[in-house]
KEKOL-816857 format. One line per 8 residues: for each residue x, y, z of C-alpha. Coordinates in Angstrom, 2 decimals. Layout:
KEKOL-816857
X:Y:Z  ...
END
This chain:
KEKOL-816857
-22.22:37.19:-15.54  -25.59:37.39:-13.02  -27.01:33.76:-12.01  -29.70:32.34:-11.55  -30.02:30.33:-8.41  -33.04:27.89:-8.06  -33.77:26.27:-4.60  -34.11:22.68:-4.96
-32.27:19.91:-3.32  -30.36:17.12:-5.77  -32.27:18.60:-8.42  -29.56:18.04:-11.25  -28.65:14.62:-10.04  -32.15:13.64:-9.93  -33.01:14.67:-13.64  -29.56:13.05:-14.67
-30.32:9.61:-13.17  -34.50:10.09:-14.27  -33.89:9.01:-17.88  -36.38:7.06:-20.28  -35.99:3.20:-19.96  -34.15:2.01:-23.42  -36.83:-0.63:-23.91  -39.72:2.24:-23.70
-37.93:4.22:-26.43  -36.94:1.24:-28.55  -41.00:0.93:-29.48  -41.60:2.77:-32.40  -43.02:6.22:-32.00  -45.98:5.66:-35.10  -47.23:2.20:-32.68  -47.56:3.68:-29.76
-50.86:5.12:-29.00  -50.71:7.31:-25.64  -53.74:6.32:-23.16  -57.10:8.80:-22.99  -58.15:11.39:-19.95  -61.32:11.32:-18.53  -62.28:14.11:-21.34  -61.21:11.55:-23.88
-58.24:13.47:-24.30  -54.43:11.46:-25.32  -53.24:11.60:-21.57  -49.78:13.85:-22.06  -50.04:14.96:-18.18  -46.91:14.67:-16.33  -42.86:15.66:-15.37  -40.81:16.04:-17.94
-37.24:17.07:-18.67  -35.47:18.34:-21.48  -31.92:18.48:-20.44  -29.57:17.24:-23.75  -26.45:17.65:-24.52  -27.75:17.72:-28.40  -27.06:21.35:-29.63  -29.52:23.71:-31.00
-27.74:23.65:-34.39  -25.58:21.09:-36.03  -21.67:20.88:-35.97  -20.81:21.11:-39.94  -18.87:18.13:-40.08  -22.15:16.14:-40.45  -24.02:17.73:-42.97  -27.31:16.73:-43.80
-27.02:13.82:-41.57  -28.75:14.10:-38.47  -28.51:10.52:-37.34  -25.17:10.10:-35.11  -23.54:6.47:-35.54  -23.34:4.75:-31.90  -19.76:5.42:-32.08  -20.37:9.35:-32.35
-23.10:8.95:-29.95  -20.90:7.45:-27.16  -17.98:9.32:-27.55  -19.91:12.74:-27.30  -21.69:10.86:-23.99  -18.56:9.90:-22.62  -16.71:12.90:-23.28  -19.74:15.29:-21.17
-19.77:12.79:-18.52  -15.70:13.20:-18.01  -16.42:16.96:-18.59  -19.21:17.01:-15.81  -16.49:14.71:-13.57  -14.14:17.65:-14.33  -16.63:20.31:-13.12  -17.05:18.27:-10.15
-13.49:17.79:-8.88  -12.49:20.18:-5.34  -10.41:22.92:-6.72  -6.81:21.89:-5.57  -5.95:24.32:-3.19  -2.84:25.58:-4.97  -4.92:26.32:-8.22  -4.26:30.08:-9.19
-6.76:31.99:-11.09  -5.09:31.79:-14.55  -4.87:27.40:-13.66  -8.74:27.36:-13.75  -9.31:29.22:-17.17  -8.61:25.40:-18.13  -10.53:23.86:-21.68  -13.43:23.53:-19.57
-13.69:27.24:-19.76  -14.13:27.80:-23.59  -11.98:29.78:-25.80  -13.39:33.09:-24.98  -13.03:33.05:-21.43  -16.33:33.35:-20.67  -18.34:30.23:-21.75  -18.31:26.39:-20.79
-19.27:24.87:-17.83  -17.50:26.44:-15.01  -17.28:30.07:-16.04  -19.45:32.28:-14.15  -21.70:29.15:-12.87  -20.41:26.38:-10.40  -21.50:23.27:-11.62  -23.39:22.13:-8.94
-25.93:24.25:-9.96  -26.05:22.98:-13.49  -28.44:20.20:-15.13  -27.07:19.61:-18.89  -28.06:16.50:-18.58  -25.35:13.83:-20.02  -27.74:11.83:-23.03  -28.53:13.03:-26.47
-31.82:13.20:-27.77  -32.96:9.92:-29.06  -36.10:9.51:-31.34  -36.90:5.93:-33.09  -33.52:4.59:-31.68  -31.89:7.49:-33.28  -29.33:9.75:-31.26  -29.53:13.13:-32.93
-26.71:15.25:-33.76  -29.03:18.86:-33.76  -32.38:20.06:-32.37  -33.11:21.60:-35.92  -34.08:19.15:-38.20  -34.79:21.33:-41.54  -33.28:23.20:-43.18  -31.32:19.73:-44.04
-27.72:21.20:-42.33  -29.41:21.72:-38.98  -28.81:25.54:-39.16  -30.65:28.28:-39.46  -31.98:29.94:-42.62  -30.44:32.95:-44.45  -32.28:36.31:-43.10  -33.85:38.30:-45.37
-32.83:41.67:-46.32  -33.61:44.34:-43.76  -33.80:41.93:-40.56  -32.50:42.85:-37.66  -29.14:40.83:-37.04  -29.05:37.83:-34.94  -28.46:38.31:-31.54  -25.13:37.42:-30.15
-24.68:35.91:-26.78  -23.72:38.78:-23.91  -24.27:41.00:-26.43  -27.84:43.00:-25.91  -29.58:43.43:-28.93  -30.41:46.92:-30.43  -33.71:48.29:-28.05  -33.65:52.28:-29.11
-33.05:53.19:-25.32  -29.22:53.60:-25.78  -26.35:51.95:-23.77  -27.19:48.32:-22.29  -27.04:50.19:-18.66  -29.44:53.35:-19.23  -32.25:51.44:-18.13  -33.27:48.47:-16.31
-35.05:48.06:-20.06  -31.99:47.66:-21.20  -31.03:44.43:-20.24  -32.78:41.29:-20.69  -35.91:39.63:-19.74  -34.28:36.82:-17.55  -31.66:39.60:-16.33  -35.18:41.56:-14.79
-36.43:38.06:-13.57  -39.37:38.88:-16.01  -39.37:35.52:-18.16  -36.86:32.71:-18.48  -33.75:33.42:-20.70  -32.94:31.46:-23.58  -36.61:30.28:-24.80  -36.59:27.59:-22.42
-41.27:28.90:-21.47  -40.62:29.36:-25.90  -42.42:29.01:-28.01  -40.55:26.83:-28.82  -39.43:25.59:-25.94  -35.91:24.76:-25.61  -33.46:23.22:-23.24  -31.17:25.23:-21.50
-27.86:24.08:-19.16  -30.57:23.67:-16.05  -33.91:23.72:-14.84  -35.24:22.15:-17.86  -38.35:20.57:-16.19  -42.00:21.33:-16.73  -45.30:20.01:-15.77  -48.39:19.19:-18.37
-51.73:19.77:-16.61  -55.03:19.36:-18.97  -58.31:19.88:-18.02  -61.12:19.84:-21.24  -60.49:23.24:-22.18  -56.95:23.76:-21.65  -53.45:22.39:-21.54  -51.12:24.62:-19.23
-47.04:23.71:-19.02  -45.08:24.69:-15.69  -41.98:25.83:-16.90  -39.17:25.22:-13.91  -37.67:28.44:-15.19  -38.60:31.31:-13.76  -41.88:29.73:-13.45  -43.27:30.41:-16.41
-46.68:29.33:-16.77  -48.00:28.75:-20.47  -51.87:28.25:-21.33  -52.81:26.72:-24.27  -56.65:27.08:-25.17  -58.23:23.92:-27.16  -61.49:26.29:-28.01  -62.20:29.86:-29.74
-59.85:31.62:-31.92  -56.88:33.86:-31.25  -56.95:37.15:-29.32  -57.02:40.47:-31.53  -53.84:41.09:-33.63  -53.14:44.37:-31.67  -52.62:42.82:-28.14  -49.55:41.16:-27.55
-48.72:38.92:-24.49  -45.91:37.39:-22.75  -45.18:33.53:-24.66  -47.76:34.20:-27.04  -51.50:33.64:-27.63  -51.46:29.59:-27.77  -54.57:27.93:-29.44  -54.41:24.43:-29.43
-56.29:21.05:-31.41  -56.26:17.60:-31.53  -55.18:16.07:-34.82  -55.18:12.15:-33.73  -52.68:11.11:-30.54  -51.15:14.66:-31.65  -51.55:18.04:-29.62  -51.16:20.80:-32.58
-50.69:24.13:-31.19  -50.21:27.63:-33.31  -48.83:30.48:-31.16  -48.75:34.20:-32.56  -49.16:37.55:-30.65  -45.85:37.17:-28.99  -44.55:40.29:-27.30  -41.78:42.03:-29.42
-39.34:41.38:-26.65  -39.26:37.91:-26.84  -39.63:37.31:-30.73  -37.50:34.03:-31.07  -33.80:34.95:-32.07  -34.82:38.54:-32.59  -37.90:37.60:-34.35  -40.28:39.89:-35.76
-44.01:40.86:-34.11  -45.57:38.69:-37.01  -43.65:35.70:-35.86  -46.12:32.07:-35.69  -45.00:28.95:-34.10  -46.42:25.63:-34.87  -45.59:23.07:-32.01  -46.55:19.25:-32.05
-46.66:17.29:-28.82  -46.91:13.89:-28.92  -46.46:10.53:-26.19  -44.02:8.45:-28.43  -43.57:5.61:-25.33  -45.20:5.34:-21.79  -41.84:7.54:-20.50  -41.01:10.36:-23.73
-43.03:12.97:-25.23  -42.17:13.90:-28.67  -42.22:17.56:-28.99  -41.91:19.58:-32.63  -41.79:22.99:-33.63  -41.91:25.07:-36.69  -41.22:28.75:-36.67  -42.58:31.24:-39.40
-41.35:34.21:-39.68  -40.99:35.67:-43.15  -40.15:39.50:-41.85  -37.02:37.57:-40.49  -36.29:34.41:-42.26  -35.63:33.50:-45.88  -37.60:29.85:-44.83  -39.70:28.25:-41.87
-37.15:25.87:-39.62  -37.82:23.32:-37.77  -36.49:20.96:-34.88  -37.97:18.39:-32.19  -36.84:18.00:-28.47  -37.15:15.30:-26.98  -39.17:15.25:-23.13  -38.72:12.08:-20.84
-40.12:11.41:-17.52  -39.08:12.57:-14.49  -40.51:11.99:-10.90  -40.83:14.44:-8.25  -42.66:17.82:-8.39  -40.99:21.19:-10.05  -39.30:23.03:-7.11  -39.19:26.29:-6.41
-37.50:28.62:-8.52  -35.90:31.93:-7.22  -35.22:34.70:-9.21  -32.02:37.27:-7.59  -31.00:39.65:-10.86  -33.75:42.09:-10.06  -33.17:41.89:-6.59  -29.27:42.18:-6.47
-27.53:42.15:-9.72  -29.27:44.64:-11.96  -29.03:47.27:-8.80  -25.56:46.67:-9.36  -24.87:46.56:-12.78  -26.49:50.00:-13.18  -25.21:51.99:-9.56  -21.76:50.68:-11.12
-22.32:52.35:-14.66  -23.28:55.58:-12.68  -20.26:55.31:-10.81  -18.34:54.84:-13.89  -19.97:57.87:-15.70  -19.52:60.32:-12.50  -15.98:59.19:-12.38  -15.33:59.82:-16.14
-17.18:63.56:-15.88  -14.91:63.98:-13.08  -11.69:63.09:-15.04  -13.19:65.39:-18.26  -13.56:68.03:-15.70  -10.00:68.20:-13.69  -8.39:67.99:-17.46  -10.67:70.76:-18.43
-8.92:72.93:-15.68  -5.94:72.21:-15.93  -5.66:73.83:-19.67
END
């Protein structure tokens, strides 16, 4: 597994300990009026995080209910907290490989907090997201379970994680194309720049600028850098760019922004090239953004979905981000599958005269 290794200093401790006061988030989100720019503008500039430990979708057991009881909420706190502790422990010195494929390292090996990523480098955060004193138990909020809608007939299958989905160019290692955007340090992985923009297990922090004709988010990630126009409609059909063509509006205290044109690359979840995402941004307390999203893509999905993230404050700036896949890992990753092939050809051809 390549990684991704930002230079920052305390970086993940930092965000953990920068959370939203209580009282701030107690005041309900319809009262709270965010104050104005000097354009006249709701004032949404600022650091924010998005590190959660609320999942994308919902665990089954709760249904349509997306409200957790305190006594969910704490026990899933206090069980990522003991998790992180865990994570942070020395290695005891007498640990053998096979010790450390512990719980921590999921079922498969291969997932979970210390497989293929020390923890030190991680940001999960340790806090659900809370919205109206409510700590939620998914990101989606509709369809009702918290999981995605049936795709429609003819859609290309979800993707699966590690598993590179189908790109006409052959095996995964062919091409550099092969492999992903975050593997070729082109965009962030995940959709952590989106739309929609979604937390990841670190360097969920970006930066709102606005000046009167634009809104443009630092993403920590790769350092994506969106731009969201507030005038003039969107570009031509037939040119596609990186994160989409973002047009934005005002509709009260509440950015509205559609995105479409997204390159095919990056279509959410294997999206299709006619994919639209409606995202709402919106100060709910003097310390926490609400921040919404709708995707519509009928090519893919039976239904729009939807979910909301919460962003809190954080202070400091958004370090520097360094990018090492291109650099070291995919030069690797392919030399080895040419080493691989030449030593296969050579096997084939020793067998071939030896008959």
């Amino acid at each position: 597994m390549t990684a991704h290794f930002p230079i920052r200093s305390l970086t993940a401790i930092s965000l953990v300990l920068c959370l939203a006061a209580p009282a701030a988030l107690a005041q309900s989100a319809s009262t709270y009026h965010a104050p104005k720019n000097g354009w006249g503008q709701p004032d949404l500039q600022g650091t924010y995080t998005t590190a959660t430990i609320t999942p994308l979708t919902r665990d089954a057991k709760y249904g349509a209910r997306n409200a957790l009881t305190k006594q969910e909420a704490d026990a899933l706190e206090d069980a990522t907290r003991q998790q992180i502790a865990r994570a942070d422990a020395p290695t005891p010195p007498e640990a053998t490989v096979k010790d450390l494929k512990n719980a921590d390292c999921g079922p498969d090996g291969i997932s979970g907090f210390n497989c293929g990523y020390n923890q030190g480098w991680k940001d999960p955060g340790t806090k659900l997201i809370e919205i109206n004193g409510e700590k939620r138990a998914s990101i989606i909020t509709s369809p009702a379970n918290g999981q995605f809608p049936a795709r429609v007939a003819g859609a290309a299958p979800a993707p699966r994680p590690g598993v590179p989905g189908p790109r006409g160019r052959g095996a995964r290692t062919d091409n550099p194309e092969g492999f992903s955007l975050g593997e070729r340090c082109i965009l962030s992985f995940g959709s952590s720049a989106g739309p929609p923009m979604l937390p990841l297990m670190y360097n969920n922090t970006y930066q709102i600028v606005q000046s009167k004709d634009e809104i443009a988010i630092d993403v920590e990630m790769v350092h994506d850098v969106r731009h969201i126009r507030l005038a003039g409609g969107h570009l031509p059909a037939s040119m596609k760019v990186w994160m989409g063509d973002s047009v934005g509006h005002w509709e009260g205290d509440t950015l509205v922004v559609e995105t479409t044109n997204m390159r095919p690359e990056q279509g959410f979840r294997g999206g299709s090239p006619n994919q639209k995402v409606i995202e709402r941004f919106r100060r709910i307390s003097p310390t926490s953004l609400s921040y919404q999203f709708t995707v519509i893509d009928p090519d893919t999905y039976a239904q729009p979905f939807s979910g909301e993230v919460q962003m809190r404050t954080t202070k400091g700036q958004v370090y520097e981000y360094a990018c090492h896949e291109g650099n070291y890992a995919l030069t690797g990753m392919l030399a080895g599958a040419r080493a691989e092939e030449k030593q296969a050809a050579a096997g084939s051809a020793s067998k071939g005269g030896g008959e």
